[in-house]
C-alpha positions as CSV (number, residue, x, y, z in Angstrom):
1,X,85.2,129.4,93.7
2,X,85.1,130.6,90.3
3,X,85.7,126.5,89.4
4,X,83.0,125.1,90.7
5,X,80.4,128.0,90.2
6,X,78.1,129.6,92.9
7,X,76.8,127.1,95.6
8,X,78.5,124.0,94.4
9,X,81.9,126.7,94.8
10,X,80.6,127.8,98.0
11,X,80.4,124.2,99.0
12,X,84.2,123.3,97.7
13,X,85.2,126.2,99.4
14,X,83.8,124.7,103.2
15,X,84.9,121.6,102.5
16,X,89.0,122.6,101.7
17,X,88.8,125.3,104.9
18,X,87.2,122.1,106.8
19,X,89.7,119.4,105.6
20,X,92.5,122.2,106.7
21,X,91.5,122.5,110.1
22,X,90.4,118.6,110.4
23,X,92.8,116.9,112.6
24,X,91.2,113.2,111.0
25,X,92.8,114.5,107.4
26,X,96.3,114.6,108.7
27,X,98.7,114.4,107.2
28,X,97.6,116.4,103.9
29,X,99.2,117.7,100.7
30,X,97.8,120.8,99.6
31,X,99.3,122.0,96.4
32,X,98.8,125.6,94.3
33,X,99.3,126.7,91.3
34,X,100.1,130.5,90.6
35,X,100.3,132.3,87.5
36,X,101.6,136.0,87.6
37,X,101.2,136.1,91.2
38,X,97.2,134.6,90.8
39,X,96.4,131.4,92.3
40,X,95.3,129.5,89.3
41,X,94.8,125.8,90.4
42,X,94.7,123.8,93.6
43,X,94.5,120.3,95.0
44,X,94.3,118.5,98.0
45,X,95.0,114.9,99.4
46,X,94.0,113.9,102.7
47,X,94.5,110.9,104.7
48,X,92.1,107.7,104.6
49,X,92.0,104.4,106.3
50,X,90.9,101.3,104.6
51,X,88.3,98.9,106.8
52,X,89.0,96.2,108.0
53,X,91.9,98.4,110.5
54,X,94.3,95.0,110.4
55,X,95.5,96.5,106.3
56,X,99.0,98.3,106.2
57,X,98.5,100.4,103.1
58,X,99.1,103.9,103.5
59,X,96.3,106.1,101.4
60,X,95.4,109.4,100.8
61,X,92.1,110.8,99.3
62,X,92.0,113.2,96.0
63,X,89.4,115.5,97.1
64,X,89.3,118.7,95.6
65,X,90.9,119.2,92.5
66,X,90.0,122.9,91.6
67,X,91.1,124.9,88.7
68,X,90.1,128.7,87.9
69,X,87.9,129.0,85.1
70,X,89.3,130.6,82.6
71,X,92.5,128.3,82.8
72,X,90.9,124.7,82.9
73,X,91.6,122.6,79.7
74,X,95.5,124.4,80.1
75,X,97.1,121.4,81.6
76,X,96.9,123.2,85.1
77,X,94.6,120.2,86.5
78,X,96.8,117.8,85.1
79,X,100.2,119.4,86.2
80,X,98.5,119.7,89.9
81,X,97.9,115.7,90.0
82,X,101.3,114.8,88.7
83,X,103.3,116.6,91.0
84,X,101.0,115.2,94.0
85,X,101.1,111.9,93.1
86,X,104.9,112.1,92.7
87,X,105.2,113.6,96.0
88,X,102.5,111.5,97.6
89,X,105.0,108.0,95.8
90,X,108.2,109.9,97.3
91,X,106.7,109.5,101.0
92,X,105.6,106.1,100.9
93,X,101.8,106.2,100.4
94,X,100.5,103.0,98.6
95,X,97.1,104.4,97.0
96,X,95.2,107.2,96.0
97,X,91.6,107.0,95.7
98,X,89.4,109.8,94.1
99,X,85.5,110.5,93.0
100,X,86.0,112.3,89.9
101,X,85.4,112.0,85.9
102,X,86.1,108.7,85.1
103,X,87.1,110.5,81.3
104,X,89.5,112.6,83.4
105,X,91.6,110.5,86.1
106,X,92.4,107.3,84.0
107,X,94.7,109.3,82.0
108,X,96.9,109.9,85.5
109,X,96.7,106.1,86.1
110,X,93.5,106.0,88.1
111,X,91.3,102.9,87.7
112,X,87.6,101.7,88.7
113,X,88.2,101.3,92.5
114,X,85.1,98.8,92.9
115,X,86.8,96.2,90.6
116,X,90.0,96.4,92.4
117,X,87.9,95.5,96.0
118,X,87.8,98.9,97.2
119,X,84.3,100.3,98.3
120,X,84.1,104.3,98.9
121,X,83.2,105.3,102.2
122,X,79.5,105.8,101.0
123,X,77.5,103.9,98.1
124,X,77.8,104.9,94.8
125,X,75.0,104.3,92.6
126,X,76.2,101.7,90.0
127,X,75.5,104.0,87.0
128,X,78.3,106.3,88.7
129,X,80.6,103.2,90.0
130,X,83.7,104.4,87.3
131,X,83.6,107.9,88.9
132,X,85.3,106.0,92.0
133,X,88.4,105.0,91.2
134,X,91.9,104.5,92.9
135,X,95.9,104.9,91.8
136,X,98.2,102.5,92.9
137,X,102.0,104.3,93.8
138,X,103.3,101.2,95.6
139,X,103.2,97.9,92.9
140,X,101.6,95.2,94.2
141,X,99.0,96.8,97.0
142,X,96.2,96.0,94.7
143,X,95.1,92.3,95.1
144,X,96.5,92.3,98.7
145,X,94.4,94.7,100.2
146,X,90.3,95.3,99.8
147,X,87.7,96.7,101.9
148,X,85.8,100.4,102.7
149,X,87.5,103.6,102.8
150,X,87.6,105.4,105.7
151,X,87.7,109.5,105.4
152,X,88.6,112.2,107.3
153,X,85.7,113.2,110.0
154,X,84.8,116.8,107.5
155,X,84.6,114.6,104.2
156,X,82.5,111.3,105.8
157,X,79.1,113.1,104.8
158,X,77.3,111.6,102.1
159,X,76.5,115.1,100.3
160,X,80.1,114.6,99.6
161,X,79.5,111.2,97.9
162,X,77.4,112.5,95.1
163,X,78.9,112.3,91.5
């Protein structure tokens, strides 16, 4: 909690113990990291569907990255998304989408998903449009799909659209 503050932590919180239990965000990859035995770091990808249903690419949502405190700006963040992404490439999933700093995420590869033909699964107010963005894994899925993400049931609330 301590990553996110008091209610906005409280509200993180919900939302991973939701996304766990959420048969609609299967299958997931939930990651932690641990330092002497504390849990340090954590991120989760769920499963999305992109709309129109007749698309074949395989995608996963980014949704939360959360990092204690005291040990953000120590590469924990970054370590976190690298190993999910190379795990998330090792099982066949096409793209990654996210809603997060657009000064953070390009450095993993992540790129303004509204340019590409991807529309999050509510609207973004254009003066926030770079904070959604998406990671190709699989070259060559950007350009031949397009359309609205589809989220798990537990994330498809628009108080989780707000950047």
């Amino acid at each position: 909690m301590s990553a996110f503050g008091g209610r906005q932590g409280r509200e993180i919180v919900e939302l991973v113990n939701g996304l766990l239990d959420d048969e609609t965000a299967k299958p997931l990859l939930s990651l932690v990291a641990e330092t002497d035995g504390r849990l340090v770091g954590h991120i989760l990808f769920t499963v999305a569907r992109l709309q129109p249903d007749d698309q074949q690419a395989s995608i996963r949502i980014l949704a939360p990255l959360a990092v204690s405190s005291d040990f953000q700006g120590k590469g924990v963040g970054g370590v976190l998304i690298r190993e999910g992404l190379k795990q998330l490439t090792e099982s066949g999933v096409d793209l990654v989408f996210v809603l997060g700093h657009p000064g953070y995420y390009p450095k993993f590869g992540f790129q303004t998903a509204g340019l590409s033909g991807f529309e999050a699964p509510y609207p973004i107010p254009s003066e926030h449009a770079d904070a959604w963005m998406v990671r190709e894994l699989k070259a060559g899925v950007i350009g031949k799909s397009e359309g609205r993400v589809q989220c798990p049931e537990v994330l498809n609330q628009s108080r989780h659209w707000r950047e």
